[in-house]
Backbone as numpy.savetxt, mean C-alpha at the origin, in Angstrom:
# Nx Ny Nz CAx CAy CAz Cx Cy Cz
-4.97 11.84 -15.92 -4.05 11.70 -14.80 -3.37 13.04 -14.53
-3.20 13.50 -13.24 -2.73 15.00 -13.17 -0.91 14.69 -13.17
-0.67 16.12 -13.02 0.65 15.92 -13.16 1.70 15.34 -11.70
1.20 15.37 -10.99 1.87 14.72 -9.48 1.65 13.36 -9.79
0.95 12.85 -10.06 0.02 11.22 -10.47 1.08 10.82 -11.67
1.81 11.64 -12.39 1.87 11.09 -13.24 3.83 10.59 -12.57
4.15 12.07 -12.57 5.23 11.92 -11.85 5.50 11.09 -10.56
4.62 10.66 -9.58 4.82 9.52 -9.10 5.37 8.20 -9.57
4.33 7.93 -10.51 4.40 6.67 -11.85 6.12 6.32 -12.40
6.38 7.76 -12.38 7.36 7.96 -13.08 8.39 7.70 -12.17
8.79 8.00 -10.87 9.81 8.09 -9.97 9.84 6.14 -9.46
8.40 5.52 -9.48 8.23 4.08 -9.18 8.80 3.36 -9.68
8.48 3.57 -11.19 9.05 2.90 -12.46 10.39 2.95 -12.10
10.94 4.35 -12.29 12.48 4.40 -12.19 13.18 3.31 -10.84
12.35 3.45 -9.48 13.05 2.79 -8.43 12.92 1.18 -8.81
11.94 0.47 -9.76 11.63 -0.48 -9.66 12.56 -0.72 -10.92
12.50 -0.78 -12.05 13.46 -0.92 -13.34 14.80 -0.28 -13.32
15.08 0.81 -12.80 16.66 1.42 -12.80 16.45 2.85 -13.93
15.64 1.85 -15.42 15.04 3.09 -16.27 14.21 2.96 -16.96
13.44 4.25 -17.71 12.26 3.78 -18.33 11.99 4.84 -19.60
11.26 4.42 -20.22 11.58 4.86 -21.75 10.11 5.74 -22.42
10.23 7.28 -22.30 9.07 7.70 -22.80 8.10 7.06 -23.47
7.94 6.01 -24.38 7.24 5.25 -25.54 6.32 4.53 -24.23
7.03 3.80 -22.97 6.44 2.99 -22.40 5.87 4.13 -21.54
5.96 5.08 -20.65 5.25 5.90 -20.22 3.55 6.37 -21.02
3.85 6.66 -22.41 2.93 7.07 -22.94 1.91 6.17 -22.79
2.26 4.76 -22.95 0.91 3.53 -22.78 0.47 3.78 -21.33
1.44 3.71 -20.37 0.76 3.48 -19.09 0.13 4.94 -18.58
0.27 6.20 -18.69 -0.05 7.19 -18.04 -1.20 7.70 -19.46
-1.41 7.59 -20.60 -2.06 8.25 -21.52 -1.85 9.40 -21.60
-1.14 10.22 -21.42 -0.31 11.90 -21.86 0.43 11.52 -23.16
0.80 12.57 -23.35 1.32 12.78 -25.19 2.92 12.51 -24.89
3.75 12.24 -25.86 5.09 12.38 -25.82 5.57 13.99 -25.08
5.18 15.27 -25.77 5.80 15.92 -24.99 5.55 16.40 -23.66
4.45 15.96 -23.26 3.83 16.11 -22.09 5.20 15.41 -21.18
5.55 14.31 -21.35 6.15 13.47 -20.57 7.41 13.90 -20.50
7.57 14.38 -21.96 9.28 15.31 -22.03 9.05 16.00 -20.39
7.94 16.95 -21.33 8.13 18.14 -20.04 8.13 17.32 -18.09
7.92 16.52 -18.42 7.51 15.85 -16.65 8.70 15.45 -16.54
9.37 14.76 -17.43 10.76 14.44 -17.16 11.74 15.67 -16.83
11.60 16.44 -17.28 12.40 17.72 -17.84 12.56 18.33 -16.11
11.26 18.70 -15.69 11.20 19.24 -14.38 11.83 18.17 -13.21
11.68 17.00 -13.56 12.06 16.00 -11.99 13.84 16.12 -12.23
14.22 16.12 -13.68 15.50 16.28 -13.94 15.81 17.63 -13.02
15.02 18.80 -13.16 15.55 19.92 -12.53 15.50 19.55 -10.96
14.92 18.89 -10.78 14.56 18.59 -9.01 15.42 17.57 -8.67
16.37 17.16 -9.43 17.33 16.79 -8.96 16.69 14.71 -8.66
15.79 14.56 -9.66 14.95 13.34 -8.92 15.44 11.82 -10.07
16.07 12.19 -10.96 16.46 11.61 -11.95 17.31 12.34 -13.52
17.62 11.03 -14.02 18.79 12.03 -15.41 18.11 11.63 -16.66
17.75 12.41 -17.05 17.40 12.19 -18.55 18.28 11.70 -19.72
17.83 10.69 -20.42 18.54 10.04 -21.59 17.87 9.94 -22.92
18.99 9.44 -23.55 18.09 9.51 -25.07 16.54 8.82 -24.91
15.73 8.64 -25.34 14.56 8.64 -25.23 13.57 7.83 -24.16
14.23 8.32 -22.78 14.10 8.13 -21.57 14.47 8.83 -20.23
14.40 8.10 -19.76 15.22 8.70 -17.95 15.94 7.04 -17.20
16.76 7.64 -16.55 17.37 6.91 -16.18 17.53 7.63 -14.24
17.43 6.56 -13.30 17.75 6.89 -11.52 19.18 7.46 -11.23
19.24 8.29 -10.21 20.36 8.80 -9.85 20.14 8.98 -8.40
21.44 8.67 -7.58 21.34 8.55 -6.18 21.16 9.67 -5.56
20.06 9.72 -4.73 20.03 10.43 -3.95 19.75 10.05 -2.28
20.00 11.55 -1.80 19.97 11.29 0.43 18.87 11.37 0.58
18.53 12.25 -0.56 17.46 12.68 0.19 16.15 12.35 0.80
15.56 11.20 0.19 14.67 10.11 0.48 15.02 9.22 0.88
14.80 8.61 2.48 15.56 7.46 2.78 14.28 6.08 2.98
13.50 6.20 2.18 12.27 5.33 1.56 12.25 5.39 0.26
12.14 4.21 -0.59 11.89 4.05 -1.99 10.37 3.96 -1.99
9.81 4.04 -0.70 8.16 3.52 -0.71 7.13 4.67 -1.25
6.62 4.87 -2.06 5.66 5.82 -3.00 5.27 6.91 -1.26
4.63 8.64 -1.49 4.77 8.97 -1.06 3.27 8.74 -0.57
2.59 9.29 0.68 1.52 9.15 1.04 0.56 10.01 0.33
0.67 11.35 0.04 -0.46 12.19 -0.84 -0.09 11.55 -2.19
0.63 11.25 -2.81 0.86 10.52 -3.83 -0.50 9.27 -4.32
-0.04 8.11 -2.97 -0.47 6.88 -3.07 -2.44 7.48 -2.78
-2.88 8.42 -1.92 -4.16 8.59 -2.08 -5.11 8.72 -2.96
-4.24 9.60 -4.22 -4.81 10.10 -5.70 -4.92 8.96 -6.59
-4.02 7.87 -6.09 -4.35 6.71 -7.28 -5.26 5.60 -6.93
-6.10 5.61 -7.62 -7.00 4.14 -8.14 -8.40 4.55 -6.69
-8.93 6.07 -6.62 -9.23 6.04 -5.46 -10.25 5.34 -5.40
-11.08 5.15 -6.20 -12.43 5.20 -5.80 -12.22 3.44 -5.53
-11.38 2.53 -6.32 -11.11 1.04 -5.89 -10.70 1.22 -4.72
-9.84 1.99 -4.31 -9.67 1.61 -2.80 -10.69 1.74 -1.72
-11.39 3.12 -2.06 -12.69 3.03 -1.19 -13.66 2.07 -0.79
-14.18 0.81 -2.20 -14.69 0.38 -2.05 -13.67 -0.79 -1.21
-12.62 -0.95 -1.82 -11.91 -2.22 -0.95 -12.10 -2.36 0.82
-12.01 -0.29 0.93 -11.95 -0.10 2.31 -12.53 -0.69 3.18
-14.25 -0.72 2.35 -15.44 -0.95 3.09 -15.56 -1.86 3.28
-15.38 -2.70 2.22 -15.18 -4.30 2.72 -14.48 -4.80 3.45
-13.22 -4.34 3.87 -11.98 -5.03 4.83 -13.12 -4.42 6.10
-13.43 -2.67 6.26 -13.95 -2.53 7.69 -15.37 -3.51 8.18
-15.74 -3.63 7.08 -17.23 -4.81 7.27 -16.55 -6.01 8.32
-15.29 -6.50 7.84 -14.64 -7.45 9.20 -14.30 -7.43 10.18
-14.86 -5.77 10.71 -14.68 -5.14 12.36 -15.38 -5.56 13.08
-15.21 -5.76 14.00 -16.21 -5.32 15.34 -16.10 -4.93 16.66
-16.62 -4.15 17.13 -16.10 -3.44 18.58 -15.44 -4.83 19.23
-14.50 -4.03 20.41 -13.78 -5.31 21.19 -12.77 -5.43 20.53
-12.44 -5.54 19.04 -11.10 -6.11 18.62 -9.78 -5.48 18.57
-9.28 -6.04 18.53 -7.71 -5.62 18.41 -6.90 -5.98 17.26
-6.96 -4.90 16.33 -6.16 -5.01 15.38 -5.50 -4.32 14.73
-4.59 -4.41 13.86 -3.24 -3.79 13.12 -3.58 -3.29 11.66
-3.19 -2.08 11.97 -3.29 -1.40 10.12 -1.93 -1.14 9.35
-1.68 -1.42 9.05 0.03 -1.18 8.30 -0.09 0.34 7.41
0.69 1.14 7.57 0.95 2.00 6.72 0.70 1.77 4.75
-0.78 2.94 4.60 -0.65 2.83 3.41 -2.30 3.13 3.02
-2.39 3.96 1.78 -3.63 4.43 1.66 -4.89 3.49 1.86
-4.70 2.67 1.16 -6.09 2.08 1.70 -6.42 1.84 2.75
-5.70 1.02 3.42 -5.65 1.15 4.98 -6.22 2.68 5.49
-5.97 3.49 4.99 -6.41 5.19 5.30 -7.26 4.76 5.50
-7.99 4.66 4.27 -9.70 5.07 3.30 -10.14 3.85 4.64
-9.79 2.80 5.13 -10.56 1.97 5.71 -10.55 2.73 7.32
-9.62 3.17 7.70 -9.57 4.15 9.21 -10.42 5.22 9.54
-10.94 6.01 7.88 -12.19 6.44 8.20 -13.53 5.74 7.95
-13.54 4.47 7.61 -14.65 4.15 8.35 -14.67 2.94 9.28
-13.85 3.79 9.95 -14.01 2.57 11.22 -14.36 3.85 12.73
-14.95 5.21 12.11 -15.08 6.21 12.71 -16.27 5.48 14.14
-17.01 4.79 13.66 -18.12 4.46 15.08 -17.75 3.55 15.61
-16.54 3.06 15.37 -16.29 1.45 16.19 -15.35 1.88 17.47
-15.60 0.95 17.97 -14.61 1.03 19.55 -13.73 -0.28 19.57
-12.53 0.12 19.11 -11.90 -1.45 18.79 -10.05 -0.42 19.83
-9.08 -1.40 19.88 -8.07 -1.40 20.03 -7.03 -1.36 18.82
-6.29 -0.11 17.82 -5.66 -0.50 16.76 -4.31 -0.29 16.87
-3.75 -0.71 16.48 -1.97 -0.54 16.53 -1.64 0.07 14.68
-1.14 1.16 14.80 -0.94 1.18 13.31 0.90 1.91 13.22
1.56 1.94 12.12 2.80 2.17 11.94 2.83 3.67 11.17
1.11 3.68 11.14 0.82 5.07 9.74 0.25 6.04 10.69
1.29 7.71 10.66 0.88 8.91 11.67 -0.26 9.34 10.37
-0.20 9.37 9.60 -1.68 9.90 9.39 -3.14 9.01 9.68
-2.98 7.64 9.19 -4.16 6.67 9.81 -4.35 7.19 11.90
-3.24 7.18 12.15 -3.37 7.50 13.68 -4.17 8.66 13.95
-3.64 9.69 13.27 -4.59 11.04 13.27 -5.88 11.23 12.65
-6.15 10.10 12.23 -7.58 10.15 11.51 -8.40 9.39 12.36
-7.58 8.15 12.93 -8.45 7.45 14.34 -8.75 8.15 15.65
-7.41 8.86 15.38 -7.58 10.38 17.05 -8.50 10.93 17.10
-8.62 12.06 15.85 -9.68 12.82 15.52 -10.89 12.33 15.44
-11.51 11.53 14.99 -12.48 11.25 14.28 -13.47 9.88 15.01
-12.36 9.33 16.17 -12.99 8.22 16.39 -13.04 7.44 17.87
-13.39 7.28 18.80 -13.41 6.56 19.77 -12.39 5.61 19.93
-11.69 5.02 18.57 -10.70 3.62 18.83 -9.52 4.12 19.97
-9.21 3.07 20.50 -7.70 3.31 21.77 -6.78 3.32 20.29
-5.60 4.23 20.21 -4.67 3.91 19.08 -3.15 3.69 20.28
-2.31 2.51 19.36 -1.42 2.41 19.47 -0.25 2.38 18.91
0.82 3.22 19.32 1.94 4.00 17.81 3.18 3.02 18.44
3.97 2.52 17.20 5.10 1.88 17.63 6.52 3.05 17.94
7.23 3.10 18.91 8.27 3.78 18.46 9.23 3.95 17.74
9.40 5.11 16.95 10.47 4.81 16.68 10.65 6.49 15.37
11.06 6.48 14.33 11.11 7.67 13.31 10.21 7.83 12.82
9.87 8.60 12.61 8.77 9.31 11.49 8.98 9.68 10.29
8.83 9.03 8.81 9.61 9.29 7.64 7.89 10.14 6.87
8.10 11.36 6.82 6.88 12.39 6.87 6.78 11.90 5.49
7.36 11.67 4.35 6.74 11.43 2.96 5.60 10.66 2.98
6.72 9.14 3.19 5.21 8.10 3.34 4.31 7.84 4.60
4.64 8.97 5.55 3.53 9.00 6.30 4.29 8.07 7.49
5.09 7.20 7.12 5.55 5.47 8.38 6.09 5.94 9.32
6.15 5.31 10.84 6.80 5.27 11.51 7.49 4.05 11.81
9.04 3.81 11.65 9.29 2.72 11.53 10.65 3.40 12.55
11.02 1.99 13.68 11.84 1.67 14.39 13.27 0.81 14.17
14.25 1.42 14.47 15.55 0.72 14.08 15.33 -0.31 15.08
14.95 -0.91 16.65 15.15 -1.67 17.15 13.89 -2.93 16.87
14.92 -3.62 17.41 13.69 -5.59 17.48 12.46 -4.87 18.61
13.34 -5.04 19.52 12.31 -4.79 20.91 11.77 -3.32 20.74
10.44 -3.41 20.69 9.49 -1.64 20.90 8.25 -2.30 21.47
7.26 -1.31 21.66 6.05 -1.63 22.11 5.21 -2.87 21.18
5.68 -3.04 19.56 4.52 -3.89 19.40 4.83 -5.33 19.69
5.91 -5.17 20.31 5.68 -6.87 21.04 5.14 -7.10 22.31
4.66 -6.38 22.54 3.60 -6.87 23.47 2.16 -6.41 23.36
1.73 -6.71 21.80 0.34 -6.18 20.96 -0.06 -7.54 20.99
-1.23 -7.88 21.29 -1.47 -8.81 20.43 -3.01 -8.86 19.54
-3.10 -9.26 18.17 -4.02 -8.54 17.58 -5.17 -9.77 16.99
-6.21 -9.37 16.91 -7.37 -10.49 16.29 -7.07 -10.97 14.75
-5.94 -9.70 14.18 -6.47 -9.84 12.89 -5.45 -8.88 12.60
-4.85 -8.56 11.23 -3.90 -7.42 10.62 -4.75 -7.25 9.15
-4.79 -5.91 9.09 -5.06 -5.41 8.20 -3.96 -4.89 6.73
-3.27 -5.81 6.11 -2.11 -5.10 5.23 -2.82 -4.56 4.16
-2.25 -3.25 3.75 -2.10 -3.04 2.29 -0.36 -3.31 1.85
-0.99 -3.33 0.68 1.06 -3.53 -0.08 1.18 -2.79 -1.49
2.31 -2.96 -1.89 3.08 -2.32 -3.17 2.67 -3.60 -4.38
2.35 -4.74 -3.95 1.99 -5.72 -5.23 2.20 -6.96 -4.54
1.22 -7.99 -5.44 0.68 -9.04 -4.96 1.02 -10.15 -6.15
2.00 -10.77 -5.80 2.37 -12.06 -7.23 2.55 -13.16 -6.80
3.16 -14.56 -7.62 2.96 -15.83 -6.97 3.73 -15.90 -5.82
4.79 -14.73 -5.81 5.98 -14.92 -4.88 5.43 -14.73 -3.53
4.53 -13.78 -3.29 3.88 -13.09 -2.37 3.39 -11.93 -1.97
3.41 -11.43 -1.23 2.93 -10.12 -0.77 4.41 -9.35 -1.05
4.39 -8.07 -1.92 5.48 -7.72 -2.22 5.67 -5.98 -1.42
7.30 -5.66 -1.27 6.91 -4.34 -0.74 7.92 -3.75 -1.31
8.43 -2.18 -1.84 9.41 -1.79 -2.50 10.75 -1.51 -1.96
10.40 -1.34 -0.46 11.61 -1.00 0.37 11.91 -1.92 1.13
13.15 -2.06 1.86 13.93 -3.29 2.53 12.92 -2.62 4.34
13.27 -1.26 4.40 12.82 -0.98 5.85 11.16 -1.24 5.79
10.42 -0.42 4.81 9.06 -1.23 5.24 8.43 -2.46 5.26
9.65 -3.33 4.36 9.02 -4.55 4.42 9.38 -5.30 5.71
10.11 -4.78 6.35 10.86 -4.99 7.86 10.10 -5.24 9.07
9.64 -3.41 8.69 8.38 -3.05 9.85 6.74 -3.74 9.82
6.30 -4.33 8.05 5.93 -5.17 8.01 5.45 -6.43 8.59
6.66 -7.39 8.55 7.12 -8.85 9.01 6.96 -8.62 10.74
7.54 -7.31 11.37 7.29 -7.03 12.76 5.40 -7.08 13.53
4.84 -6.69 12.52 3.75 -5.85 12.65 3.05 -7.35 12.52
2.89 -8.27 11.35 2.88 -9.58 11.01 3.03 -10.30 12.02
4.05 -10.83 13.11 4.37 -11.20 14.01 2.92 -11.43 14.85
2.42 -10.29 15.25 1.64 -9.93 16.49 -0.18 -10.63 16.28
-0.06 -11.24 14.98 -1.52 -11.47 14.73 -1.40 -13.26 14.23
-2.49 -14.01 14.37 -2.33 -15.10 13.06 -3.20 -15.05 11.91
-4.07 -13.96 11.81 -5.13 -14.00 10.83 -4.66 -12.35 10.01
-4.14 -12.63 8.87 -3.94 -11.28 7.82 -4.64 -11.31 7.01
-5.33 -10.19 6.68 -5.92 -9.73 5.88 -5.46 -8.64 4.94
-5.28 -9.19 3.81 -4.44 -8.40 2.22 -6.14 -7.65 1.92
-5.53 -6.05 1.77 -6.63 -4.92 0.95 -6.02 -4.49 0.09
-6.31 -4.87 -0.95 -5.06 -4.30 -2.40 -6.63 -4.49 -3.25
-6.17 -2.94 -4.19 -7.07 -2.80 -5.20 -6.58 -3.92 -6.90
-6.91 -3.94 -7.56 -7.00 -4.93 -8.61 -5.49 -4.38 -9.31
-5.30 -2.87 -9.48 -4.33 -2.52 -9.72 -2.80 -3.47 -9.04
-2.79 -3.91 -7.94 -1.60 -4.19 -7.75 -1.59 -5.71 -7.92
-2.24 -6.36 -8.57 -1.38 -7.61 -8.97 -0.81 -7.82 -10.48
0.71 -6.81 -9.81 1.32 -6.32 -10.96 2.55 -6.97 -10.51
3.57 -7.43 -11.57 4.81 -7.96 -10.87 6.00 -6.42 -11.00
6.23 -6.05 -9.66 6.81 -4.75 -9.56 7.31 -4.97 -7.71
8.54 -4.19 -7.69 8.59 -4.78 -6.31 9.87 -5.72 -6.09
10.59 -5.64 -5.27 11.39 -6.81 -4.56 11.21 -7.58 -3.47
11.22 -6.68 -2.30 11.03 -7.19 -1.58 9.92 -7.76 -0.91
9.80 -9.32 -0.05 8.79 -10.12 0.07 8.62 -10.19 1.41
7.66 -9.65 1.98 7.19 -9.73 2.93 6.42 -10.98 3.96
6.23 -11.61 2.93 5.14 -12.80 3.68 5.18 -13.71 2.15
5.13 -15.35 2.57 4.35 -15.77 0.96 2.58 -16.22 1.18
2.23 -16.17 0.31 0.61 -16.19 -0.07 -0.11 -17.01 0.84
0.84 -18.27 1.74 -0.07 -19.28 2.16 0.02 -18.07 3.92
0.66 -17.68 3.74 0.60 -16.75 5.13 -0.76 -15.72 5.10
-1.56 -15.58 4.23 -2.72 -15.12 4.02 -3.75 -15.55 4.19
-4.91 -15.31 5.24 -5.82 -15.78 5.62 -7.19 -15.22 4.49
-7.04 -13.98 4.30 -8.32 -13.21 3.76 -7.74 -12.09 2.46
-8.48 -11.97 1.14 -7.89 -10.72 0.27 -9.19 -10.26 0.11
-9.35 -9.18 0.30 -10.15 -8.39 -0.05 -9.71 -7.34 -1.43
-10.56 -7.84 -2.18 -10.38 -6.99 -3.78 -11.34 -6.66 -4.44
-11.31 -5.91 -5.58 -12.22 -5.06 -6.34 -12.53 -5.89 -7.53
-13.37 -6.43 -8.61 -13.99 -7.03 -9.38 -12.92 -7.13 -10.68
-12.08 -6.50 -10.64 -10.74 -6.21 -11.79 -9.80 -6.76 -11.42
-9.60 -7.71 -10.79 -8.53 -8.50 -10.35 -8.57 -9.18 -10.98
-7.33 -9.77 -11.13 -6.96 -11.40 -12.35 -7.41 -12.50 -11.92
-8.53 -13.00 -12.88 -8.58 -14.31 -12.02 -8.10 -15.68 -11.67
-6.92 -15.34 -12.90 -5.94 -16.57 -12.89 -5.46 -16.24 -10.95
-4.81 -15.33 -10.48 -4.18 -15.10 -9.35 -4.88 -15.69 -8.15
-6.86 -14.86 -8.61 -7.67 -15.36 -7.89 -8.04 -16.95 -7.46
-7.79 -17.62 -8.44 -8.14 -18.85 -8.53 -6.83 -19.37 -7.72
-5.79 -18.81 -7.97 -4.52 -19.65 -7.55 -4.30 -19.28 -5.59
-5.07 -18.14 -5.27 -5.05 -18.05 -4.01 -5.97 -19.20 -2.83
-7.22 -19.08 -3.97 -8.35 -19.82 -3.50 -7.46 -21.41 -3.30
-6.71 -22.05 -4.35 -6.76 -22.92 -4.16 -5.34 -23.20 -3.25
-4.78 -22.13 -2.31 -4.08 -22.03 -0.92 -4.55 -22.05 0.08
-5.58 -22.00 -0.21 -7.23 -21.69 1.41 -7.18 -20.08 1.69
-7.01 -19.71 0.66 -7.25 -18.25 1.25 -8.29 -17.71 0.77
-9.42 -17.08 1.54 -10.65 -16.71 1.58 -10.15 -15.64 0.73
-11.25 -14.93 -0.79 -10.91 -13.96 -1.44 -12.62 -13.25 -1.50
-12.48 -12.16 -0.87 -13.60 -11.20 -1.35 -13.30 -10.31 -1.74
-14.79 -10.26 -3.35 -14.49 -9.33 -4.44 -15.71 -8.11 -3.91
-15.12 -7.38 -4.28 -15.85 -5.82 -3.95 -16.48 -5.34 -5.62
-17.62 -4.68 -5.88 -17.82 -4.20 -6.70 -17.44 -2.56 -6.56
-16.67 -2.06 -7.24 -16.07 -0.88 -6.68 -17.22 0.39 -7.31
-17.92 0.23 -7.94 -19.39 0.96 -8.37 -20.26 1.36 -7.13
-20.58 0.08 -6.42 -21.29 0.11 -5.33 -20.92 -0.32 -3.90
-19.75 -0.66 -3.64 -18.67 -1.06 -2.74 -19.29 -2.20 -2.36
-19.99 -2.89 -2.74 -20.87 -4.39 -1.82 -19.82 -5.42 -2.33
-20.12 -6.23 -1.35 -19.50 -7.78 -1.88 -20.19 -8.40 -3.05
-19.80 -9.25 -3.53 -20.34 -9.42 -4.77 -19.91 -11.19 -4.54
-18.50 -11.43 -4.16 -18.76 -12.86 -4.07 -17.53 -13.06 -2.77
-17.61 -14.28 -2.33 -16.79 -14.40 -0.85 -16.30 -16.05 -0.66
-15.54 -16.23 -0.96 -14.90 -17.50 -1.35 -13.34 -18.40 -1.27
């Protein structure tokens, strides 16, 4: 795991627990104790957290007004699962449609390959937008409102903007974690822009790699029976799996080796 990858991990943990304790770092990231000193040591200098006896502990800051992981951040992790997830969510395209991508890497990895299609997309993510601009024939449609350049979102303080008058075949979400509670998201504003974006479709489709059915997360965006389709990678739990299936929600597993479906159910 490089050192940005790791320090991500590290800033998550902290927003999601309050604090976290070198011993437990070492299991989840596999670096050595002082490795982690030193990672701690530097975010302490960056002003990103306070170091404690054999931990770190959060400290307030302005300066990020998203708790939501950053966008070059969220690309480096779990890539090659998301790729394959990608392919499978874009396999549910087809020219003509109209649909919604929510801010968030996989959703990326799926925007480039939706490079030959001619569809209508509404997305909340300026980099997914610039990858559909560049690269692709789709009409794109941007909601108004701020641009928070870390995680990439554009999210609007008002009710009324352009995506109420979207209306979409289908939504494409990725999320921060997937538990019995529901579709989970880390921040109060993206899970906001979310529920907005949600609105405009009746058929959602969850792209989360196996990694996130982790219980991490507060805020709830949607619960599970609001899920039409999950598209996931072969490492998913199948207790979760089984418990979606038996909500009516269609679950396809991706083999992330060879990105094919493997089962659809």
């Amino acid at each position: 795991m490089h050192e940005r990858e790791r320090w991500q991990l590290i800033l998550t943990r902290l927003r999601d627990r309050g604090i976290v304790r070198v011993a437990d770092l070492v299991g989840v990231t596999g670096a050595s104790v002082a490795t982690l000193r030193r990672d701690l040591a530097k975010l302490e200098d960056s002003g990103q957290l306070r170091r404690v006896h054999g931990g770190a502990e959060s400290v307030a800051s302005g300066q990020t007004p998203l708790t939501a992981p950053s966008f070059d951040a969220s690309q480096t992790l779990n890539a090659e699962m998301k790729r394959a997830v990608a392919q499978g969510a874009a396999n549910l395209c087809q020219d003509g449609d109209s649909i919604i991508l929510n801010a968030g890497s996989t959703t990326w990895f799926m925007a480039q390959r939706l490079r030959q299609h001619r569809m209508q997309v509404l997305t909340n993510s300026f980099p997914i937008a610039q990858e559909l601009i560049a690269h692709s024939a789709n009409r794109v449609v941007l909601p108004g409102g701020e641009l928070y350049r870390e995680a990439g979102i554009i999210l609007s303080p008002f009710d009324e903007d352009a995506i109420q008058h979207f209306a979409a075949s289908k939504m494409f979400m990725s999320c921060y974690s997937i538990t019995p509670l529901g579709i989970i998201e880390s921040d109060p504003l993206v899970a906001r822009a979310e529920a907005k974006l949600l609105s405009r479709t009746e058929r959602l489709i969850v792209v989360a790699d196996s990694t996130k059915f982790e219980a991490r997360g507060n805020m709830v965006v949607c619960p599970l029976t609001r899920v039409s389709t999950l598209v996931t990678d072969t490492g998913a739990p199948p207790h979760m799996l089984d418990h979606l299936r038996q909500l009516g929600v269609e679950v396809i597993l991706i083999d992330p080796k060879e990105a094919k479906v493997l089962t659809a159910a």
